[in-house]
C-alpha positions in Angstrom: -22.8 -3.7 19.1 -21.7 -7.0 20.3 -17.5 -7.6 21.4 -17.2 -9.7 18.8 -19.1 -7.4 16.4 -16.7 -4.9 17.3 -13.6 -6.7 17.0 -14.1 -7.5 13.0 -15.0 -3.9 12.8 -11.5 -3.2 14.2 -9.9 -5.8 12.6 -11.1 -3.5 9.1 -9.9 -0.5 10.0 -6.8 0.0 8.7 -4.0 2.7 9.6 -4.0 5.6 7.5 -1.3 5.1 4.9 0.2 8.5 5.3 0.4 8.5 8.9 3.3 5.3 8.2 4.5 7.7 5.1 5.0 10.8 7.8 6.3 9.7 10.0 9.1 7.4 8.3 10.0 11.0 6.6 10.1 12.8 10.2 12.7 9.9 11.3 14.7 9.4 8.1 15.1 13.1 7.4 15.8 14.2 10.4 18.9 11.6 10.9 20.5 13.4 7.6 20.0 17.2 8.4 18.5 18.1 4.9 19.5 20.9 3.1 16.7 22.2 1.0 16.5 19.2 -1.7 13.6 17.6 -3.5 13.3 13.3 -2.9 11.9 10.4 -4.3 10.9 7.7 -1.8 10.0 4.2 -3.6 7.3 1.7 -3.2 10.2 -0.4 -1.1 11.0 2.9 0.8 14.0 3.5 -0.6 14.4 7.4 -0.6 16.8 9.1 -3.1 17.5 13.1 -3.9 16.0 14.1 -7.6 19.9 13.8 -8.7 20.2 10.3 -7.8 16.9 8.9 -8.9 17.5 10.7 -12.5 20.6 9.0 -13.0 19.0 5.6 -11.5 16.2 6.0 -14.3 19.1 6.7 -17.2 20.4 3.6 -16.2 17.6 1.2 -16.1 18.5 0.5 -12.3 15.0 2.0 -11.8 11.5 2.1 -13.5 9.6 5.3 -13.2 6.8 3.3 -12.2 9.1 2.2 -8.7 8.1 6.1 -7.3 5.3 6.5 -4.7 6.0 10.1 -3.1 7.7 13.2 -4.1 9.1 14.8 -0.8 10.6 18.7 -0.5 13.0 19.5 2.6 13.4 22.9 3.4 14.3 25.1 6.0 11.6 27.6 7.5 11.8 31.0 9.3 7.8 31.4 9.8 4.7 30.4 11.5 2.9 30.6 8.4 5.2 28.0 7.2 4.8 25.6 10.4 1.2 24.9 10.5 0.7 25.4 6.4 4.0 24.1 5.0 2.2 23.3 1.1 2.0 27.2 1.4 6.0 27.5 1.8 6.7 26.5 -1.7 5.0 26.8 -5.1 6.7 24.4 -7.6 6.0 21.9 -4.9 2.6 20.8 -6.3 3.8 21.3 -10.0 6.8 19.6 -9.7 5.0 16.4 -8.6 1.9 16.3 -10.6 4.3 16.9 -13.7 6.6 14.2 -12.8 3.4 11.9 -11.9 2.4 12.6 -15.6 6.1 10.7 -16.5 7.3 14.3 -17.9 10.9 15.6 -17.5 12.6 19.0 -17.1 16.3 19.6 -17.4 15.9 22.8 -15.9 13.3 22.2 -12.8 12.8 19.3 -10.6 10.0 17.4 -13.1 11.3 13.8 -13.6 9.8 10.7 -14.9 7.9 9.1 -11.7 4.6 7.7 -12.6 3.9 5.4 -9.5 3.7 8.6 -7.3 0.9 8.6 -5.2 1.8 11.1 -2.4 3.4 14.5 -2.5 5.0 15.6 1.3 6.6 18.5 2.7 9.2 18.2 5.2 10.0 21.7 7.6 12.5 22.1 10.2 13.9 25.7 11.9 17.4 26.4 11.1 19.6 25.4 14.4 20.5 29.0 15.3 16.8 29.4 16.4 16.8 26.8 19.0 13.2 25.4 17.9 13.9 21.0 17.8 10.1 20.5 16.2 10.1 19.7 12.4 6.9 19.1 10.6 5.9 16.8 7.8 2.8 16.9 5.7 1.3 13.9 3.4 -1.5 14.4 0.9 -2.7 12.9 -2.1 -1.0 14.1 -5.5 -4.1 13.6 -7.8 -6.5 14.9 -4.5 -4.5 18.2 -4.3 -3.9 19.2 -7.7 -7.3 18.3 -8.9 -8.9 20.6 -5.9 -6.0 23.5 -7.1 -7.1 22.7 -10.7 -3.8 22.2 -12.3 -4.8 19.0 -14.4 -6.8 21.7 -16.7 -3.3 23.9 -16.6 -1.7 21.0 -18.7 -4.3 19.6 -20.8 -2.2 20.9 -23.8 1.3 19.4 -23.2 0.5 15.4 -22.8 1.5 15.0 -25.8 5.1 15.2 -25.0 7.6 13.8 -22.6 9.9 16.9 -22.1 8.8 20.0 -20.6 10.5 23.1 -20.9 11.4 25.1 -17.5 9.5 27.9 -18.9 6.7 26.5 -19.3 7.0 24.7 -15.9 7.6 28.2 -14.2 4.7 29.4 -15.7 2.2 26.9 -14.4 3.9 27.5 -11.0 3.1 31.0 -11.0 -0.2 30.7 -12.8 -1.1 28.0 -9.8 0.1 30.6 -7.2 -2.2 33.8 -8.8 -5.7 30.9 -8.7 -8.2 32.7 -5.9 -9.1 29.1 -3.9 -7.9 30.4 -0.5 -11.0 31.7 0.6 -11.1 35.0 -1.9 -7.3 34.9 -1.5 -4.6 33.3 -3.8 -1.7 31.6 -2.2 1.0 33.7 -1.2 -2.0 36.2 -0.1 -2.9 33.1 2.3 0.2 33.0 3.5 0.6 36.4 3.8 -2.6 36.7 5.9 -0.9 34.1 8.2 1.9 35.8 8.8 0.2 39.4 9.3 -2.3 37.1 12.0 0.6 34.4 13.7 3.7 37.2 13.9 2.4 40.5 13.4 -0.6 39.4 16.3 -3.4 41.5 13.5 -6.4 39.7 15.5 -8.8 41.3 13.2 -7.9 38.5 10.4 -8.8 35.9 12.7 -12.1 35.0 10.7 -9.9 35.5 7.2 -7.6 32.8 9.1 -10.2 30.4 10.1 -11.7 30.5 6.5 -8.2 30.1 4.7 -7.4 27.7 7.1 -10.2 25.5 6.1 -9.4 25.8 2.2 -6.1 24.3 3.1 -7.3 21.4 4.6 -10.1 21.3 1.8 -7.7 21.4 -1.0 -4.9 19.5 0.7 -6.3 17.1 3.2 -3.2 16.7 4.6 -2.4 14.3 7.4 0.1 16.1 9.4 2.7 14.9 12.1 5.2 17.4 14.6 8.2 16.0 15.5 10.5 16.5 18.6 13.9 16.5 17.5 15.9 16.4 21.5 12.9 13.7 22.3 12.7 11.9 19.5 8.8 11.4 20.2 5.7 12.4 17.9 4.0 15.5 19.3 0.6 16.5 19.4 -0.9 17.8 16.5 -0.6 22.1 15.8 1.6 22.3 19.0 3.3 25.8 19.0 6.9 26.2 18.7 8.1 26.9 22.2 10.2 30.1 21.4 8.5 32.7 18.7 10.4 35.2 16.3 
């Protein structure tokens, strides 16, 4: 291929969107010292907690259509959790297809957001532990839940724009029993994990590898690690320097 050949080539390829998306969570997350909340970031990256963003809608100072990505900060105490965070929490998913659908829950964290396009999850180790990595995940709302088949969960509530915490817990837990971790349902994935990363059970190393590849199947998350004393981007799956 000739230089200038190559150049317009270059001058095509764009950045992956998420990779801007990550890492701005890594760096504005990581200035506030999240507790374990649910956000809204807007298409002029503008982040609020659910709270704040509800209010914002009641008052017109925001159209639902102004969300691009639902974000969860929490706290982890697990490898399992580290290098497959979407596996840390199952409303996660739920929470933000539902709220992509512009339906709202008083009792969960389902509000109206129809511009999402994202869904992320944000990990850090509590202080005590001494580990300065955090981890933030990106993937595609409509990508993810279409490959855990929720859409086909909810067929029969779009006609309404309230959903009752019930039913959202059910979905939740209906999501988490679906076999699409290699033979293995969610918390079963993450349970092999942990048996495999902390208990050291090396006879589950092909049961990792094969989990491990549904999760990036059904996620295709892009994925950034985050040095907290440096304040530098880290190479991808780097272990945690201390372990539990």
């Amino acid at each position: 291929m000739k230089v200038d050949e190559l150049l317009k080539v270059l001058e095509n390829v764009k950045i992956d969107e998420r990779h801007e998306i990550a890492e701005y969570i890594a760096q504005i997350l990581s200035g506030n010292s999240p507790d374990a909340h649910y956000y809204i970031i807007t298409k002029d990256k503008k982040i609020y907690d659910i709270k704040s963003y509800r209010k914002l809608l009641k008052s017109g100072g925001i159209s639902p259509n102004d969300a691009y990505v639902y974000v969860f900060a929490r706290d982890i105490y697990h490898l399992a959790n580290y290098y497959f965070p979407f596996l840390a929490d199952v409303y996660l998913l739920s929470y933000a297809y539902l709220s992509k659908l512009g339906l709202e829950s008083d009792a969960y964290y389902v509000v109206p957001a129809t511009g999402l396009k994202y869904v992320s999850i944000y990990v850090y180790f509590p202080r005590y532990l001494d580990i300065d990595y955090v981890v933030v995940e990106v993937a595609d709302i409509n990508t993810a839940a279409t490959n855990m088949n929720l859409p086909k969960l909810i067929r029969g509530i779009l006609d309404t724009k309230y959903i009752d915490g019930h039913k959202v817990k059910d979905i939740a837990s209906e999501l988490k029993s679906r076999i699409l971790f290699a033979g293995y349902n969610s918390y079963e994935a993450w349970d092999t994990f942990y048996r495999y990363y902390e208990g050291h059970d090396t006879s589950l190393a092909t049961d990792v590898e094969a989990i491990k590849d549904a999760y990036n199947h059904i996620f295709k998350p892009y994925r950034v690690v985050y040095d907290l004393k440096t304040k530098q981007f880290v190479v991808r799956h780097v272990l945690p320097p201390k372990t539990f």
